[in-house]
C-alpha positions as CSV (number, residue, x, y, z in Angstrom):
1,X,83.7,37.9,-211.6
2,X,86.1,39.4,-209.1
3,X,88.9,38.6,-207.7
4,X,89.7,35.9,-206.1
5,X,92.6,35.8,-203.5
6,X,95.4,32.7,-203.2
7,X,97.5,31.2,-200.8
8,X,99.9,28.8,-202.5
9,X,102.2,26.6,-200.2
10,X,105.5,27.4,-199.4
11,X,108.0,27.1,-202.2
12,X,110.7,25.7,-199.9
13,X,109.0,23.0,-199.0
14,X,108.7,21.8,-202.4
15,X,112.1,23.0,-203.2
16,X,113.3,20.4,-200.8
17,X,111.3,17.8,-202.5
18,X,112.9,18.8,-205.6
19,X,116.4,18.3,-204.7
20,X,115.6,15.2,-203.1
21,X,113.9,13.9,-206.2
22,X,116.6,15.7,-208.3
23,X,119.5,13.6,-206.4
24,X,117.3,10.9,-206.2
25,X,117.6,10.5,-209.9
26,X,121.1,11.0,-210.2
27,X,121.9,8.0,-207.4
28,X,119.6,5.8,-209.7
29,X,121.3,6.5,-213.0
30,X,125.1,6.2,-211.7
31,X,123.6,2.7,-209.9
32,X,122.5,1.8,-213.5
33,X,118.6,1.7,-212.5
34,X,117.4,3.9,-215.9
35,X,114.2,3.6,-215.8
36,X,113.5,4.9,-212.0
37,X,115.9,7.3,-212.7
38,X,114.8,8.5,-215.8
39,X,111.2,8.6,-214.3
40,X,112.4,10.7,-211.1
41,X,114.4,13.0,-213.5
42,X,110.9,13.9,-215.3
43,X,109.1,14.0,-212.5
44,X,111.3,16.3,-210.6
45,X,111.7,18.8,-214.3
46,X,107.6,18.8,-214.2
47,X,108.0,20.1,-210.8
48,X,110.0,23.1,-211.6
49,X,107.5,25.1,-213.7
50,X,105.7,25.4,-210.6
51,X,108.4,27.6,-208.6
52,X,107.6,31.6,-208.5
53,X,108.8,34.3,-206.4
54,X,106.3,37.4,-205.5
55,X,108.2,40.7,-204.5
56,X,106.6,43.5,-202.5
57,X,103.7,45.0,-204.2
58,X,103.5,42.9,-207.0
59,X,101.2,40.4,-207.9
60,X,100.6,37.0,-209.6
61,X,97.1,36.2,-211.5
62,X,97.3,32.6,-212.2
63,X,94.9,30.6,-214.9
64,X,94.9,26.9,-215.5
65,X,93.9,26.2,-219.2
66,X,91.7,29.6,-219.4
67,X,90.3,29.2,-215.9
68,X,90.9,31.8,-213.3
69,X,92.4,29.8,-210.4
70,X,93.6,33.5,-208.3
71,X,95.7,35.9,-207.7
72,X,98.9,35.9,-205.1
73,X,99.3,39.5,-203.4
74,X,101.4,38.0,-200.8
75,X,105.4,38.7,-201.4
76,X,107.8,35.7,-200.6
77,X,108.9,32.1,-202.6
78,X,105.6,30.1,-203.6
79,X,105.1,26.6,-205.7
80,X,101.9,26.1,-207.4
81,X,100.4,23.4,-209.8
82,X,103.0,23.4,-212.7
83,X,100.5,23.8,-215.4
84,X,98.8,27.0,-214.1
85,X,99.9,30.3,-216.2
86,X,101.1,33.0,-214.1
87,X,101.3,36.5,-214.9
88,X,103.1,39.0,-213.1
89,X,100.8,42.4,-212.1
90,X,102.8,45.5,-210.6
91,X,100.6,47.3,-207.0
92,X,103.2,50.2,-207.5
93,X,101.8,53.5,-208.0
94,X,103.1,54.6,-211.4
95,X,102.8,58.5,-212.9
96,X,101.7,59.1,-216.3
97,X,102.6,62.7,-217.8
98,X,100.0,62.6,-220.2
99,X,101.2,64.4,-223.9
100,X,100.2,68.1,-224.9
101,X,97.0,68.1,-226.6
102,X,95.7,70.5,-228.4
103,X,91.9,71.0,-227.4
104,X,89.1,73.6,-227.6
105,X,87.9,74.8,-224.4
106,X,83.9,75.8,-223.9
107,X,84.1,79.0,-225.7
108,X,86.2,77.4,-228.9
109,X,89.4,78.8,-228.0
110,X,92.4,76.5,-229.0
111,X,94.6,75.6,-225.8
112,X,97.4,73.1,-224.9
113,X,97.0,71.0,-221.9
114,X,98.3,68.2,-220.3
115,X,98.0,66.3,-217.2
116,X,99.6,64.6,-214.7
117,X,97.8,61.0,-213.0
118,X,99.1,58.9,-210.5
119,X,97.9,55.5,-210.5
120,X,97.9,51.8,-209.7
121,X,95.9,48.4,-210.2
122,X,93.4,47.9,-207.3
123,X,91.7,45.2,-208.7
124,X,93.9,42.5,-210.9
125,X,91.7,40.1,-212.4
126,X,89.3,43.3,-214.0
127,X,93.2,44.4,-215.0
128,X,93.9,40.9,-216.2
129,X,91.0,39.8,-218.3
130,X,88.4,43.5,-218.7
131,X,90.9,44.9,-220.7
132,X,93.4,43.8,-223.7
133,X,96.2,46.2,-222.1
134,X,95.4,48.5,-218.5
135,X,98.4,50.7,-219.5
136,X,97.2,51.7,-222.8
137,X,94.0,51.4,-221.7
138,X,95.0,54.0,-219.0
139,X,96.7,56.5,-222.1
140,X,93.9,56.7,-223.8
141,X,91.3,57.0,-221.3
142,X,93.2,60.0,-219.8
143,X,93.5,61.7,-223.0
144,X,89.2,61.5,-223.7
145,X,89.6,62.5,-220.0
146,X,91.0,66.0,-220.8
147,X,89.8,66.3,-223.6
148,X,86.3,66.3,-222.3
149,X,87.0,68.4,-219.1
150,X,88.5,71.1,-221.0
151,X,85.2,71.7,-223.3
152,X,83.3,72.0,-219.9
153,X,84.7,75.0,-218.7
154,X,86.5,78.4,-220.3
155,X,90.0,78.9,-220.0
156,X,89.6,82.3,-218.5
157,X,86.2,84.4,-218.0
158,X,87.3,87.2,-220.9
159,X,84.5,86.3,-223.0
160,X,81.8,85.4,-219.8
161,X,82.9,87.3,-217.0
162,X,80.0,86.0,-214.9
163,X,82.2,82.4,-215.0
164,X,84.0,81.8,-212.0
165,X,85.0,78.2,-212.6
166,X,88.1,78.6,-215.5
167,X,90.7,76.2,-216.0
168,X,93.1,78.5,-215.0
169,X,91.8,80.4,-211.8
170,X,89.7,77.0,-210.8
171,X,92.2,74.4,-210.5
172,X,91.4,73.0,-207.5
173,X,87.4,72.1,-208.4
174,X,89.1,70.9,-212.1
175,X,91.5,68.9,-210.9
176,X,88.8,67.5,-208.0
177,X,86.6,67.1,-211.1
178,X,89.3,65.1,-213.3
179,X,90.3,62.6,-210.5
180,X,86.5,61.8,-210.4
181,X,85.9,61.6,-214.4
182,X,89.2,59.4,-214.1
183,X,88.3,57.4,-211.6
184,X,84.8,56.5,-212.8
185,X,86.4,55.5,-216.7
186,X,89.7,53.0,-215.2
187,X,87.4,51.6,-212.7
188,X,86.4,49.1,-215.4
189,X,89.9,48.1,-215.4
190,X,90.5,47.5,-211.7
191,X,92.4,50.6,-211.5
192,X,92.5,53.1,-208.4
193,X,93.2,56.9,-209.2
194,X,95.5,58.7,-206.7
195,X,95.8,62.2,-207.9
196,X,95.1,63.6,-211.1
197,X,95.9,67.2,-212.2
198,X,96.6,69.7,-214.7
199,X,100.3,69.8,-215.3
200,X,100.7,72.1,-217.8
201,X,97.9,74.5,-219.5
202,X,98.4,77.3,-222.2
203,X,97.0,78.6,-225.5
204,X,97.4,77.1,-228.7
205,X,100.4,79.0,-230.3
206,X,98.0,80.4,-233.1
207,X,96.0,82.3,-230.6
208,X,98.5,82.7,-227.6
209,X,99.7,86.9,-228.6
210,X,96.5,88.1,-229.4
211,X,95.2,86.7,-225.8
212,X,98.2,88.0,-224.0
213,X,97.8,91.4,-225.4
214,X,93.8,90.9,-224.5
215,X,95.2,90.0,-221.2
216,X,97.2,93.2,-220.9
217,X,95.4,95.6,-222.0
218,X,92.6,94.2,-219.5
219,X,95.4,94.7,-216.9
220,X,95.7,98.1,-217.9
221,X,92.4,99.4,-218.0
222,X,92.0,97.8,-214.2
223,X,95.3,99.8,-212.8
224,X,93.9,103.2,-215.1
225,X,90.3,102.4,-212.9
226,X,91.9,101.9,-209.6
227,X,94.4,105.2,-210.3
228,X,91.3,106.8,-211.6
229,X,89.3,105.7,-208.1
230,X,92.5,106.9,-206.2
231,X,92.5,110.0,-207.6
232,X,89.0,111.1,-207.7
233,X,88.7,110.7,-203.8
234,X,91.9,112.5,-203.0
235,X,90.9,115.6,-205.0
236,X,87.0,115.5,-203.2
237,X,89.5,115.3,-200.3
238,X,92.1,118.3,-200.8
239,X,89.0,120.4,-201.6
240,X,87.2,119.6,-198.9
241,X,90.5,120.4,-196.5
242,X,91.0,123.9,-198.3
243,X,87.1,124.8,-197.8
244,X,87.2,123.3,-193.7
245,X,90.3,125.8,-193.0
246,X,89.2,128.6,-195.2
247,X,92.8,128.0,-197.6
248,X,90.9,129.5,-200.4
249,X,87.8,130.5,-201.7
250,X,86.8,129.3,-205.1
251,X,83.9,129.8,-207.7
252,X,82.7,127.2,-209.9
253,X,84.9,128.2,-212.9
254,X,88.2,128.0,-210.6
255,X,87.5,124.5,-209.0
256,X,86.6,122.7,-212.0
257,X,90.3,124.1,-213.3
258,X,91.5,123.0,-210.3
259,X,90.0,119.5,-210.1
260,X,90.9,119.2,-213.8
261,X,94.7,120.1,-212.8
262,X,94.7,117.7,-209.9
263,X,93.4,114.8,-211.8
264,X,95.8,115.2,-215.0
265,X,99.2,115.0,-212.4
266,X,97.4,112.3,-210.4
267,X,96.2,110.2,-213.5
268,X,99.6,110.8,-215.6
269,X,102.0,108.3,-216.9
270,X,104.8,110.6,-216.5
271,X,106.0,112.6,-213.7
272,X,104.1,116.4,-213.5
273,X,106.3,119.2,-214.8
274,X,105.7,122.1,-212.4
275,X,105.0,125.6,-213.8
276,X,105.7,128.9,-211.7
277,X,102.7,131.3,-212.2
278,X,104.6,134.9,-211.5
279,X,101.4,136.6,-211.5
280,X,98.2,136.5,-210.1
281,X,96.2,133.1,-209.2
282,X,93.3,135.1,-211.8
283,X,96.1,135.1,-214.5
């Protein structure tokens, strides 16, 4: 079943009938007429149930004894038949910071992750009557959410380097990714997705110094490669200057010193020290 939109008449006219019965009532009982009067006085509290008001994007889904008679969308003062139930359903868009869970990701490595979803009820009588409670229904389907997003991919490519998708470098296709798994579980509930996306993302604490030194040392051993790469072509260069302008002539034995030389104050951590030679170049 879905849902089925209502226009209820306007709640002033009936208001006016209201007073009119309610004074009605009280003109019969001061002119000692009970009966009418007590009749109009009954007649006129049976009418009150009936009364709602509907602000802006909120909603009404009304039943009458377990029958689904509609649901008002439209804000402003309403009167329907006193004996239908009416509950009140916010159209707001609502956030839900989700909680840090712990989870494994693909390769097994513990991480903390949370996400943030931004939400609201499309469809009220699926919201109503598919589900005991949409906004549990809504917590808990978002944790299986992550839960099941983060085992699909790695959170970094240390262990698979040929990964590209990670949780952490691919944020944009997981996120796109988590609207849709979203999207697809609270449809059953009549409820529209907005934006969904990873709000915070970490390693578990058990793991998290051991990956940051990993993380380091692979930083390291990328600046050594590129000083390394740096360094190799500006010593191919300075020899190849020297031999163009005839600086110096070297053998084999002196330009491997020399290129060895080069490469230790190019590759250093520290500033070179420089050492006078006060003899010969052969010395």
């Amino acid at each position: 079943m879905k849902e089925i939109a209502s226009s209820p008449r306007s709640g002033y006219t009936m208001l006016a009938l209201f007073l009119l019965l309610l004074a009605g009532g009280i003109t019969l009982l001061i002119l000692r007429q009970p009966v009418p009067g007590i009749i109009t006085l009954i007649l006129t509290i049976m009418i009150s149930p009936g009364f709602f008001f509907i602000n802006p994007n909120s909603s009404v889904v009304m039943t009458l004894f377990g029958e689904y008679k509609g649901t008002v969308k439209t804000n402003g003062f309403f009167w329907v038949n006193p004996f239908y139930s009416k509950k009140a359903i916010s159209l707001r868009a609502r956030n839900f910071d989700s909680e840090r869970l712990k989870v494994n990701d693909k390769m097994g490595n513990p991480v903390i992750i949370s996400v943030i979803l931004v939400w609201r009820v499309q469809e009220t009588f699926k919201a109503a009557f598919e589900v005991d409670n949409f906004e549990t229904f809504v917590t808990v389907q978002t944790d299986a959410a992550v839960r099941k997003l983060a085992a699909r991919y790695p959170y970094d490519n240390f262990d698979d380097e040929m990964t590209e998708l990670t949780l952490r470098s691919g944020l944009e296709d997981v996120n796109h990714n988590l609207e849709k798994e979203l999207d697809e579980r609270l449809a059953i509930a009549g409820i529209e997705v907005i934006e969904a996306r990873i709000g915070y993302l970490a390693y578990a604490p058990e793991i998290a110094n051991a990956m940051l030194r990993r993380q380091q040392a692979a930083a390291i051993v990328s600046a050594r490669f590129k000083i390394v790469e740096g360094a190799v072509g500006m010593v191919e260069e300075a020899l190849k200057m020297m031999n163009d302008r005839n600086v110096i002539h070297l053998d084999d034995d002196k330009r491997a010193a020399m290129v060895s030389n080069l490469m230790v104050v190019l590759c250093a951590d520290h500033d070179a020290v420089p050492v006078i030679n006060a003899g010969t170049l052969h010395q």
